[in-house]
N, C-alpha and C positions, 0 to 999 in steps of 0.2 A: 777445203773440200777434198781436193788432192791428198792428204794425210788420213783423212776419216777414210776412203776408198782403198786406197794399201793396206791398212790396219781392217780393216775389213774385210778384202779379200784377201790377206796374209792369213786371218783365221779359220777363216772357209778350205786353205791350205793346209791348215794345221802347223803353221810356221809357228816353231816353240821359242825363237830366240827372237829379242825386240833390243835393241840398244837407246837411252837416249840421249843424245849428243846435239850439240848447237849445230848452226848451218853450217857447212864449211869445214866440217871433220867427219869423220869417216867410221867404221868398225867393222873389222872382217874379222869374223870367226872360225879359229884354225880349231884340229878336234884330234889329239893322236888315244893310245891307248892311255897314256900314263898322267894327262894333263888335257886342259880346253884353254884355249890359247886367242885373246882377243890381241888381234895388230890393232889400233890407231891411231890414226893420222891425220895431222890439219893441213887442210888442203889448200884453204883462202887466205891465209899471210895473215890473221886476223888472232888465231888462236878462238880457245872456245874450251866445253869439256863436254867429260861423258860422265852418266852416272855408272858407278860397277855395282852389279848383282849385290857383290860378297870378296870377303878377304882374298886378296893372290897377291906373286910377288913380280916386281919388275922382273924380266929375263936380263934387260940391258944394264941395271945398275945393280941387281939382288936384292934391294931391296923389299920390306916388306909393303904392301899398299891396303889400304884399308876399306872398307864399301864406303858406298857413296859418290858423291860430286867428286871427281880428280881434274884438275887442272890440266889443258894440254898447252902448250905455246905455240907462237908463229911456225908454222912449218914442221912445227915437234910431231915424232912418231914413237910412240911406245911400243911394248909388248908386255901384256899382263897376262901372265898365268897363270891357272884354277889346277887345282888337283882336280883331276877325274872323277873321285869318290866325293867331290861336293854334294852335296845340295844346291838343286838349278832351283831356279825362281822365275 
């Protein structure tokens, strides 16, 4: 019920960005000119994932990451970034 309620009034806000992520991890959405930039982080010792939008590349390793289900681990913190000229979803 708690979930249907935020998603609910998130839309009434007009809130454009949703992440979905297991319990226990996190996503904060950093935004500069040049790039959109999601920090997360697993918080519960437990590990979990997030789904990504679309393509971006690790900041921490350079790597490339791919949309979809990505992996986090116990305590793991990423940083994935979007060029700015994406396509939001």
């Amino acid at each position: 019920m708690l979930e249907r309620m935020l998603i609910h009034y998130g839309k009434e806000a007009i809130v454009t960005r949703m992440a979905e992520v297991t319990i226990g991890t996190i996503v904060a959405p950093r935004e500069t000119e040049t790039e959109e930039l999601s920090v997360i982080v697993n918080m519960n010792g437990e590990g979990g994932s997030v789904t990504l939008p679309r393509e971006g590349f690790d900041k921490l390793s350079g790597e490339r990451v791919t949309a979809g289900q990505m992996e986090v681990g116990r305590y793991e913190y990423r940083m994935i970034a979007f060029p700015s000229g994406s396509p939001k979803k």
